[in-house]
N, CA, C and O atoms as a MOPAC input file, in Angstrom:
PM7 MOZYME 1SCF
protein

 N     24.16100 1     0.63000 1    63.10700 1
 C     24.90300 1     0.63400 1    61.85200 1
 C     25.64000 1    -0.70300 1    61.70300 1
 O     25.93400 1    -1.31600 1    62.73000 1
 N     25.94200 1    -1.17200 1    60.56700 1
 C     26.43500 1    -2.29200 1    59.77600 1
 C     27.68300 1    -2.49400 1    59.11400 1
 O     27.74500 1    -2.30000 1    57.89900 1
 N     28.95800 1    -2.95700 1    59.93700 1
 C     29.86900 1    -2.35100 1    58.62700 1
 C     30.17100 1    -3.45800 1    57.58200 1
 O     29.78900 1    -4.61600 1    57.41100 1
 N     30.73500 1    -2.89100 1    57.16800 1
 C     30.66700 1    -3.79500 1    55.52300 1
 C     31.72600 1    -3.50400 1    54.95200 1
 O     31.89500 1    -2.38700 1    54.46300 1
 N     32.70600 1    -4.53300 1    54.90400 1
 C     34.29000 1    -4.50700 1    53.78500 1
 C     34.35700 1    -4.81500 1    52.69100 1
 O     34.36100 1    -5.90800 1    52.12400 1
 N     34.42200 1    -3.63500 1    52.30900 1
 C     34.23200 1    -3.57500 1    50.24200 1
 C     35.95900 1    -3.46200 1    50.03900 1
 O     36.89000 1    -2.90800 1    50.62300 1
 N     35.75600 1    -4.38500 1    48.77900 1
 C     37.30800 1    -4.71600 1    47.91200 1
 C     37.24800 1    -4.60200 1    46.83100 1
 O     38.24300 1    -4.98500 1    46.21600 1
 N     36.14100 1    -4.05600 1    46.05500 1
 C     35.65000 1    -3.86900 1    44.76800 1
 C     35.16400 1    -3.09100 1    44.39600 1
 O     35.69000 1    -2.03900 1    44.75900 1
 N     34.00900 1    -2.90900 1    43.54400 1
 C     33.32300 1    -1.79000 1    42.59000 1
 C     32.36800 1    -1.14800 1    44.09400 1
 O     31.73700 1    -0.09100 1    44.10500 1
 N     32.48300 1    -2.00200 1    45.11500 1
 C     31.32800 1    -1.24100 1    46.08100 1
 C     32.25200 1     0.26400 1    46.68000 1
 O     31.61800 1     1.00800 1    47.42800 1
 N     33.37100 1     0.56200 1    46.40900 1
 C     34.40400 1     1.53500 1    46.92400 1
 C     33.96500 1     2.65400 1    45.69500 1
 O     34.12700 1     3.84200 1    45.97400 1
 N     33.41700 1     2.30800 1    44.35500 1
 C     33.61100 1     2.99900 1    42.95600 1
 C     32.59600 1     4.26800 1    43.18800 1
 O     31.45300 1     3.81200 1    43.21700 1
 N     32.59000 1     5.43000 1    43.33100 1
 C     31.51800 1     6.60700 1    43.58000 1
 C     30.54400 1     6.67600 1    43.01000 1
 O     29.68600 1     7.44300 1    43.44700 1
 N     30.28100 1     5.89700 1    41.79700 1
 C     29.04800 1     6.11400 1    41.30000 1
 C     28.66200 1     4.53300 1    41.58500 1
 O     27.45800 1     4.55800 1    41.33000 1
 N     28.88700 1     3.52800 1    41.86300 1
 C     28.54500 1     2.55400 1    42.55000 1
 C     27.36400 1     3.09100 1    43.92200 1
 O     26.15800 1     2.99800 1    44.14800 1
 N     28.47300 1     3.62000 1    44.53000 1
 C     27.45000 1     4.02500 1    45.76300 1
 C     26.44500 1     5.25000 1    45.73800 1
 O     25.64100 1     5.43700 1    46.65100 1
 N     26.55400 1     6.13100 1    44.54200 1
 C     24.93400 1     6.61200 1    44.37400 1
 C     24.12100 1     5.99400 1    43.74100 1
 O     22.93100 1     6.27100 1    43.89300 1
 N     24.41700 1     5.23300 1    43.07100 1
 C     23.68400 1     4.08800 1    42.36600 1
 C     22.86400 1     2.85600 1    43.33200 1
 O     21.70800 1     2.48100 1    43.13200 1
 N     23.49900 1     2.50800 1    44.07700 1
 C     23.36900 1     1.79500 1    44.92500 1
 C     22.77300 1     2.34400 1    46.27400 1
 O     21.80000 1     1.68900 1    46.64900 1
 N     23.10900 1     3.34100 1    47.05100 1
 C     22.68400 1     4.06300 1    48.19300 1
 C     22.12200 1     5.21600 1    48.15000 1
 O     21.19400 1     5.57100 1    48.87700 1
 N     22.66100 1     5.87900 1    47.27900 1
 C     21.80400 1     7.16500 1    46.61700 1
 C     23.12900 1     8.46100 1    47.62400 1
 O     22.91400 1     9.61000 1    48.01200 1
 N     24.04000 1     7.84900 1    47.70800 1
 C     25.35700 1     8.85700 1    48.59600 1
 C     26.12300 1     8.52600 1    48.58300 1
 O     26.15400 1     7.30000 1    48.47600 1
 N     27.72400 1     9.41200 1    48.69500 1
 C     28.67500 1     8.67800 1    48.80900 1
 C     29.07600 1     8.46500 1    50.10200 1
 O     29.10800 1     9.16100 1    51.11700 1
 N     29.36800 1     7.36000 1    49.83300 1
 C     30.28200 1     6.53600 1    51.52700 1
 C     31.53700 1     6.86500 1    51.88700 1
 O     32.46500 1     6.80000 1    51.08100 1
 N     31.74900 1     7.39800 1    53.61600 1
 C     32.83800 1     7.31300 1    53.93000 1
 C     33.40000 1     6.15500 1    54.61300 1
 O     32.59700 1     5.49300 1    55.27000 1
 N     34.79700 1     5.71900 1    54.59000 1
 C     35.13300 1     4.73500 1    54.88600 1
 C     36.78300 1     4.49700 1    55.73800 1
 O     37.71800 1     5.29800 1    55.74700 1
 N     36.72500 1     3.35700 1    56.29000 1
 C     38.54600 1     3.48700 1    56.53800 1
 C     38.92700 1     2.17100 1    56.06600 1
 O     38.28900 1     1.11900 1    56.08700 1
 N     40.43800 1     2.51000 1    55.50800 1
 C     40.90800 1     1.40100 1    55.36300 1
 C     41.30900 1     0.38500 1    56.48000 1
 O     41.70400 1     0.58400 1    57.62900 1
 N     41.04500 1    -0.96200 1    55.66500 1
 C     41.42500 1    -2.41700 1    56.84400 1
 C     42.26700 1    -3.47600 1    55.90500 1
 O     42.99300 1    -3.41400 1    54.91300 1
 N     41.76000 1    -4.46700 1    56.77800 1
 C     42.92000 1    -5.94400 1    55.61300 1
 C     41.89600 1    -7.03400 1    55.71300 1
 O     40.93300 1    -6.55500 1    56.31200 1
 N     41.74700 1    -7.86000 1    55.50200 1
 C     41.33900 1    -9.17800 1    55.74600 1
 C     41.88800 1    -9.97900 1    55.28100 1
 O     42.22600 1    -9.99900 1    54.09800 1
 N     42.09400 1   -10.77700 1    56.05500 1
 C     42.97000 1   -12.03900 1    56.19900 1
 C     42.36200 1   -13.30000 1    56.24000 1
 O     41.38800 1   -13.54700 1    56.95100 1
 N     43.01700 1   -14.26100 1    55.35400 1
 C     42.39600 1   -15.56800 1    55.10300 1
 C     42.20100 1   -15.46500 1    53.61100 1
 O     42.34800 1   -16.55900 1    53.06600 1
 N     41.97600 1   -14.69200 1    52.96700 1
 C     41.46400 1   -14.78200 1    52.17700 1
 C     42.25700 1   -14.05400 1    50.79600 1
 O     43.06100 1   -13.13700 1    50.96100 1
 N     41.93000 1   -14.56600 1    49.49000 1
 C     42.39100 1   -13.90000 1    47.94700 1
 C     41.36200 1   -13.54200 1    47.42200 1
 O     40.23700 1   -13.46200 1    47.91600 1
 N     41.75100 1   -13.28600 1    46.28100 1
 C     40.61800 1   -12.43800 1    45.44700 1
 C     40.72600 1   -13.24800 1    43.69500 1
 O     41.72400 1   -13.60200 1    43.06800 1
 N     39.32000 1   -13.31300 1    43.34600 1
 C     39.32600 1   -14.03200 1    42.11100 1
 C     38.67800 1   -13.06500 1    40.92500 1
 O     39.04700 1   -11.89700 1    40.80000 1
 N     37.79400 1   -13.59700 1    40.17000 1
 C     37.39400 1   -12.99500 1    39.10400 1
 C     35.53300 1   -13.67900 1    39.15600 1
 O     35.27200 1   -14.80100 1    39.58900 1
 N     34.75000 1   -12.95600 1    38.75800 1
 C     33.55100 1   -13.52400 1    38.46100 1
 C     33.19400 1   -12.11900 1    37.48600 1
 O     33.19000 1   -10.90300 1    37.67500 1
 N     32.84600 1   -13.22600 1    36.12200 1
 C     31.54900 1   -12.43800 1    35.36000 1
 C     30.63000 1   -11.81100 1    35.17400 1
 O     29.86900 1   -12.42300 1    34.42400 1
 N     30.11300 1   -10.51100 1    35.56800 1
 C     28.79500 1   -10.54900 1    36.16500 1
 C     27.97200 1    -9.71900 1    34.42400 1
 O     28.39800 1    -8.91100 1    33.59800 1
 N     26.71700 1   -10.46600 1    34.57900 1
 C     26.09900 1   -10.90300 1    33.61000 1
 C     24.65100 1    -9.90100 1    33.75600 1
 O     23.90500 1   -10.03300 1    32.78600 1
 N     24.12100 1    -8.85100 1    34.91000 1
 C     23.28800 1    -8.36400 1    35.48200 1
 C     23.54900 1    -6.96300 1    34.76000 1
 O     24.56100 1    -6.32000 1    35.03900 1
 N     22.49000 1    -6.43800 1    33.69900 1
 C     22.92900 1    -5.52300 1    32.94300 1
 C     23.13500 1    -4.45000 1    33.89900 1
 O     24.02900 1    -3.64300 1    33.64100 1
 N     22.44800 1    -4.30600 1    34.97200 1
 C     21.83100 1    -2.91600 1    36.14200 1
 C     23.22100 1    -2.83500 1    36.25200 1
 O     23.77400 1    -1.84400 1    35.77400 1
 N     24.12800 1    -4.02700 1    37.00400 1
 C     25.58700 1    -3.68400 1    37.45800 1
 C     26.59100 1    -3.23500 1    36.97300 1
 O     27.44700 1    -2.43600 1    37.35200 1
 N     26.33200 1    -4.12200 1    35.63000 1
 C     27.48500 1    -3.66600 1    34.80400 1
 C     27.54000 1    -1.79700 1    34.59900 1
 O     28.52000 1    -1.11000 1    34.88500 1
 N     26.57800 1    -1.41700 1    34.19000 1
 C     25.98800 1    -0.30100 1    34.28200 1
 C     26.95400 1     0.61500 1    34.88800 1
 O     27.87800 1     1.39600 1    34.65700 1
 N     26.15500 1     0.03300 1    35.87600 1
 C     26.69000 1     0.80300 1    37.39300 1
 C     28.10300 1     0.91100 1    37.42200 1
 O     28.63400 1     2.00900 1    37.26000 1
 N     28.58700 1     0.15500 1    37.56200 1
 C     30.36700 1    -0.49500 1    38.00100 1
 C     30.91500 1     0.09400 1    36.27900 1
 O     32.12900 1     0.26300 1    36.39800 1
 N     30.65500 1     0.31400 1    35.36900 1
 C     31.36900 1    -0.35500 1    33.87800 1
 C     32.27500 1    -1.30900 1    33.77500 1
 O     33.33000 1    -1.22000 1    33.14700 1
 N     31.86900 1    -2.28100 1    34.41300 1
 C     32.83100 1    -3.45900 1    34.30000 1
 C     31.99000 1    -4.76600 1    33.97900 1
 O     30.77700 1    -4.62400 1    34.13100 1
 N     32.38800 1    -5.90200 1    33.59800 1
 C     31.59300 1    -6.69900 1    33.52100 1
 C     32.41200 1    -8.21300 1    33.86200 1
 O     31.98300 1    -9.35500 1    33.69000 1
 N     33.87300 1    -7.72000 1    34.45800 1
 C     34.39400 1    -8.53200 1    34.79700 1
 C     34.97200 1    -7.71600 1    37.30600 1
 O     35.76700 1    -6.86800 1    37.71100 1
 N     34.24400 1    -8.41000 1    37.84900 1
 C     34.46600 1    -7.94900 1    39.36200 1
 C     35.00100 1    -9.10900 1    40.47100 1
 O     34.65300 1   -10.26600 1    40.70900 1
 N     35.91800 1    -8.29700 1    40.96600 1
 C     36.41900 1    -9.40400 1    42.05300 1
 C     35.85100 1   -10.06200 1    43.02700 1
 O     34.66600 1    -9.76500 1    42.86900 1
 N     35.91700 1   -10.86300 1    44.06200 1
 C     35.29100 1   -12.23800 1    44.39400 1
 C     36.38800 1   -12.53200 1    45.41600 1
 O     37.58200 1   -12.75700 1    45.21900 1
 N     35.73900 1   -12.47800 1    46.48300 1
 C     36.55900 1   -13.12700 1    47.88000 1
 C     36.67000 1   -14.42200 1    47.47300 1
 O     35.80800 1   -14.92900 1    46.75600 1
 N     38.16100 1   -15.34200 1    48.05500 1
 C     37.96500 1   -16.65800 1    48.03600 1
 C     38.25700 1   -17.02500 1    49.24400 1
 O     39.21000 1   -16.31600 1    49.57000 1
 N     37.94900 1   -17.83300 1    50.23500 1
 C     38.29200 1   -17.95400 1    51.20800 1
 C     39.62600 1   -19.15900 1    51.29100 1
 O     39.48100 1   -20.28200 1    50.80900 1
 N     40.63000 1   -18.81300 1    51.82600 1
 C     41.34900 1   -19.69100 1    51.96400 1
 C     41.76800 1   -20.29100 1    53.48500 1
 O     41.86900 1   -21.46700 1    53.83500 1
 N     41.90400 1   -19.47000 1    54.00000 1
 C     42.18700 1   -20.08200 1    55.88300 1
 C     43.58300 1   -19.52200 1    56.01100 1
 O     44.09600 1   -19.54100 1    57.13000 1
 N     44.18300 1   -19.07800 1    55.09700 1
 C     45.75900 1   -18.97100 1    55.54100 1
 C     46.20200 1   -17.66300 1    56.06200 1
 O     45.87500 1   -16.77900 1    55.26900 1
 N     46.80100 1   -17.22200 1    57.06100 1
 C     47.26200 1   -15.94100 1    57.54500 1
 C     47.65500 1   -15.55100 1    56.46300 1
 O     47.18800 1   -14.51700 1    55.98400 1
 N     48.73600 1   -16.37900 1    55.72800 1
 C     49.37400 1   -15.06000 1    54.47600 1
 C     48.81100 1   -14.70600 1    53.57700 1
 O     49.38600 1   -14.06300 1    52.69900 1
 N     47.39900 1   -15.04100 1    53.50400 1
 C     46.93500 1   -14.71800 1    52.30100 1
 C     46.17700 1   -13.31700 1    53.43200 1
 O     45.92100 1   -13.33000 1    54.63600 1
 N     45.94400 1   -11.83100 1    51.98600 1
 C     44.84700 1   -11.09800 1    52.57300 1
 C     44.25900 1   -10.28600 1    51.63600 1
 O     44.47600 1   -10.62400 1    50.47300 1
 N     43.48400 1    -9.18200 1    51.82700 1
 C     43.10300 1    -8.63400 1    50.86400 1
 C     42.59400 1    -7.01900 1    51.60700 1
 O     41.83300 1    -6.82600 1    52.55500 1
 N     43.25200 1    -6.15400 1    50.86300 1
 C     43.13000 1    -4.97300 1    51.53800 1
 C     41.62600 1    -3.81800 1    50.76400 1
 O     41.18500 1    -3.77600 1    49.61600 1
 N     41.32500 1    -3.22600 1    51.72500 1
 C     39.73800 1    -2.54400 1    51.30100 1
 C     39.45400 1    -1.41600 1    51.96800 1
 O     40.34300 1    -0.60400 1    52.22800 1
 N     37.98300 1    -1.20500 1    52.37800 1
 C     37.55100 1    -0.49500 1    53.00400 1
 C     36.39000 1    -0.73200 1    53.92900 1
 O     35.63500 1    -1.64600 1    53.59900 1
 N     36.13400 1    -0.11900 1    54.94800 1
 C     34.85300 1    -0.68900 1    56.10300 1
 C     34.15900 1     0.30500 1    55.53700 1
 O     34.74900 1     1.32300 1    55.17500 1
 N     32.91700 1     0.17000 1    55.38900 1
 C     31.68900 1     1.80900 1    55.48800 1
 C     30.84600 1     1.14800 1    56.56000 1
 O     30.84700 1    -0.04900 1    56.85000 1
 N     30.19000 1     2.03100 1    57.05100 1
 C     28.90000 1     2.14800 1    57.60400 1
 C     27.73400 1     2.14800 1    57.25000 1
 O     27.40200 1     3.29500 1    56.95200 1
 N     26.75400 1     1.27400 1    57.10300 1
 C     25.96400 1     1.12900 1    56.62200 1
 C     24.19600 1     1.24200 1    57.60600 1
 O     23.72500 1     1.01700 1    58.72100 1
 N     24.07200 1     1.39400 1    57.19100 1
 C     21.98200 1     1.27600 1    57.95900 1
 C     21.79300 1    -0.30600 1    57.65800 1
 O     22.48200 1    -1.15600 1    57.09400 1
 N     20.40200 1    -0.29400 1    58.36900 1
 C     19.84600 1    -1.79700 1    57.74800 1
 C     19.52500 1    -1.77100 1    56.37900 1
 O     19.88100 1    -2.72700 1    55.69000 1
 N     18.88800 1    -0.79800 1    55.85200 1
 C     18.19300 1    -0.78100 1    54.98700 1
 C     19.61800 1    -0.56300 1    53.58500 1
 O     19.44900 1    -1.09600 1    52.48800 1
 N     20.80900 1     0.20200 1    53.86400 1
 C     21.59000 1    -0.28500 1    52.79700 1
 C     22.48000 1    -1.08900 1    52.83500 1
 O     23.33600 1    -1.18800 1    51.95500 1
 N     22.39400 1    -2.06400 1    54.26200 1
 C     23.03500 1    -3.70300 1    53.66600 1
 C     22.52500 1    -4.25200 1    52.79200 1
 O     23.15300 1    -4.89900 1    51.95500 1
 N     20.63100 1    -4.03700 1    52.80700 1
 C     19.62800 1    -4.89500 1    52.13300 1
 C     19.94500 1    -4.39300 1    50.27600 1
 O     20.09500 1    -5.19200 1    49.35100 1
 N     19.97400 1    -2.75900 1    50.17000 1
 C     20.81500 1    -2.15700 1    48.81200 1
 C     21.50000 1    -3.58800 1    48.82900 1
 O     21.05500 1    -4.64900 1    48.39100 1
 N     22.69000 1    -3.32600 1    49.45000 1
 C     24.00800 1    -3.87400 1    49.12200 1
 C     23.73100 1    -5.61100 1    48.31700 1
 O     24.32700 1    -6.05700 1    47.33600 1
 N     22.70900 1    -6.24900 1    49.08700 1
 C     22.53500 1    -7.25400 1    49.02300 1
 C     21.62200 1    -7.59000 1    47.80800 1
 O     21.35800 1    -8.69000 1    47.32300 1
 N     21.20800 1    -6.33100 1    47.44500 1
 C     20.56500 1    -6.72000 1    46.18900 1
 C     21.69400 1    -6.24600 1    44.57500 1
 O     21.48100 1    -6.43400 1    43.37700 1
 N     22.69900 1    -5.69000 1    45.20300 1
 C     23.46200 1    -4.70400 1    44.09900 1
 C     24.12200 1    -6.11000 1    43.49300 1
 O     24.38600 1    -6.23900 1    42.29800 1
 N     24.34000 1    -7.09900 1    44.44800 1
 C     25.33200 1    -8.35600 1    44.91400 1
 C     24.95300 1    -9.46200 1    43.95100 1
 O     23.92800 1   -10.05100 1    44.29600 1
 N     25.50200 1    -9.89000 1    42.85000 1
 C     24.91200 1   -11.33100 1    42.00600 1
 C     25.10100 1   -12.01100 1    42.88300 1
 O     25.65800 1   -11.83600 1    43.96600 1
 N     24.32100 1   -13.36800 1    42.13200 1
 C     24.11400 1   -14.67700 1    43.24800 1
 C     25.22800 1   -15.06300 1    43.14100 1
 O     25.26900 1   -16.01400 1    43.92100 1
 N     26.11100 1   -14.97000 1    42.72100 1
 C     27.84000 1   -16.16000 1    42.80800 1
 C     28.22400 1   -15.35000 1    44.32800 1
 O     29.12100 1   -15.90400 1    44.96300 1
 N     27.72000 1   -14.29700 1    44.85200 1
 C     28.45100 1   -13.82400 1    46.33200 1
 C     27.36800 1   -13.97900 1    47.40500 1
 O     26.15300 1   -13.78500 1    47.35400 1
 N     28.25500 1   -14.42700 1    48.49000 1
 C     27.29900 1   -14.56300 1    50.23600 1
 C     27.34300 1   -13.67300 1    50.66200 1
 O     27.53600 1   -12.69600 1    49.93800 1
 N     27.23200 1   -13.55800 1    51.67900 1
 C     27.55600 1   -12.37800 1    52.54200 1
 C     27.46100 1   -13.25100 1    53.93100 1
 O     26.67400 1   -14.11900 1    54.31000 1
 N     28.76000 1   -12.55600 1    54.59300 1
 C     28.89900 1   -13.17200 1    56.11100 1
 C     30.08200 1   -12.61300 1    56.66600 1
 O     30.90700 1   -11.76500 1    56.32300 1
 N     29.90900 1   -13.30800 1    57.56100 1
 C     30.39300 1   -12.38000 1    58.87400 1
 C     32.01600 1   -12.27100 1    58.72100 1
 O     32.31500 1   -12.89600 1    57.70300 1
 N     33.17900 1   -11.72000 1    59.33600 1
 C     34.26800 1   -12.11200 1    59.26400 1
 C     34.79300 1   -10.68100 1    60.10600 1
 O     34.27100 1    -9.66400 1    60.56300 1
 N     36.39200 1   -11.38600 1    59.98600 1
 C     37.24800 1   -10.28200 1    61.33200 1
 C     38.23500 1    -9.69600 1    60.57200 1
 O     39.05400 1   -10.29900 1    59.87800 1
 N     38.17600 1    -8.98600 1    60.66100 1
 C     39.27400 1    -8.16200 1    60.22900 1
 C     40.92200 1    -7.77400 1    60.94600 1
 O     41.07400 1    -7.99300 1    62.14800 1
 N     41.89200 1    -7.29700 1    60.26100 1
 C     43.36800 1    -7.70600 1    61.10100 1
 C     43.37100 1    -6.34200 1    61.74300 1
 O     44.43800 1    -5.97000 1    62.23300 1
 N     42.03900 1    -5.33100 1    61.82800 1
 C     42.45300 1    -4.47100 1    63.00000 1
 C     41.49400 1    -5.02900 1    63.97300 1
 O     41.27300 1    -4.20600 1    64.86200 1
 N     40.75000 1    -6.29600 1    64.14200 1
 C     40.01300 1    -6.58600 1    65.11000 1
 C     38.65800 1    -6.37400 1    64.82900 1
 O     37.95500 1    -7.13100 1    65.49800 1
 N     38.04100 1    -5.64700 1    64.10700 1
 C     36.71400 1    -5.28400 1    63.79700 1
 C     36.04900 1    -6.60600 1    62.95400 1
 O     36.43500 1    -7.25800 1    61.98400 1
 N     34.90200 1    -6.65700 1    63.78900 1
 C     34.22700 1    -7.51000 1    62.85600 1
 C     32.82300 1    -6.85100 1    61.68500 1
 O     32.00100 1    -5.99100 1    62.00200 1
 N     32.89200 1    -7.40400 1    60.64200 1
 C     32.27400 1    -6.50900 1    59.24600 1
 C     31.45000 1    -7.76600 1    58.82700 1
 O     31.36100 1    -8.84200 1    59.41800 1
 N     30.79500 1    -7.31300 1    57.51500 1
 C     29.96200 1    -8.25500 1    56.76700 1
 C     31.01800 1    -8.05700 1    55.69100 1
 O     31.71400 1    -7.05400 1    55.52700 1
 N     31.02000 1    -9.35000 1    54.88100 1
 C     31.91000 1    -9.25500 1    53.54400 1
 C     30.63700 1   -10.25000 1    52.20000 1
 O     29.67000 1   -10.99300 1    52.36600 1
 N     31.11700 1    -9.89100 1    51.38200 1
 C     30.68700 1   -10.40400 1    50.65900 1
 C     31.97300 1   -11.51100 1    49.29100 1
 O     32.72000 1   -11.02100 1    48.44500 1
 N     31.71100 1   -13.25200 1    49.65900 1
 C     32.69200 1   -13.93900 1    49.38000 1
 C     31.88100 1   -14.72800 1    48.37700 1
 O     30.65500 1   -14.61700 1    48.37400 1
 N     32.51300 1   -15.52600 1    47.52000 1
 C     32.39500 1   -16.56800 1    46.78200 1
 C     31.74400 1   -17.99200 1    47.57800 1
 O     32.30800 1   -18.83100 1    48.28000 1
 N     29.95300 1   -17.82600 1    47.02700 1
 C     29.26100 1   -19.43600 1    47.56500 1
 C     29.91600 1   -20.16400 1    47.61100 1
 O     31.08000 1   -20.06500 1    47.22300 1
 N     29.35800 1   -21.24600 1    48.14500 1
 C     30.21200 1   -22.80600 1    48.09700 1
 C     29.59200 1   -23.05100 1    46.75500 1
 O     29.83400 1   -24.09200 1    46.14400 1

């Protein structure tokens, strides 16, 4: 299993039957380093999904005081790959630590 720290529409319940075809359980965490921005998303499927057409966006900053609080799920291989397709191109996905120690996949703002 895969975990994965959602701060956005990936937490939203019909996100994740939409996306995984179930709902996800999860625990809350923090991550640190980092704020949260705004991106457009322009992908009719998502908007859809989410009803939003405006979704938040890791920014990475480096600074302890900055953080951003969420959730870990558990994921398979096969619904990181979901995840990674649910994901517009303005987001990466990579590795990062979390402030209870766990390390997750996040999904942040490209260079």
């Amino acid at each position: 299993m895969e975990a994965l720290f959602s701060y956005g529409t990936l937490q939203q319940t019909q996100v994740q039957l939409d996306t995984f075809g179930r709902e996800l359980d999860g625990s809350k965490d923090t991550l640190i380093g980092y704020t949260l921005g705004e991106v457009t998303i322009t992908d009719p499927k998502v908007v859809a999904s989410s009803g939003k057409s405006v979704h938040p966006i890791l920014i990475h900053t480096g600074s302890p005081t900055d953080h951003v609080n969420g959730t870990v799920f558990l994921l398979t291989d096969d619904e990181l790959t979901q995840a990674d397709n649910y994901e517009v191109d303005e987001y990466v996905r990579v590795q990062a630590h979390l402030a209870s120690g766990k390390r997750c996949w996040i999904y942040a703002a490209g260079k």
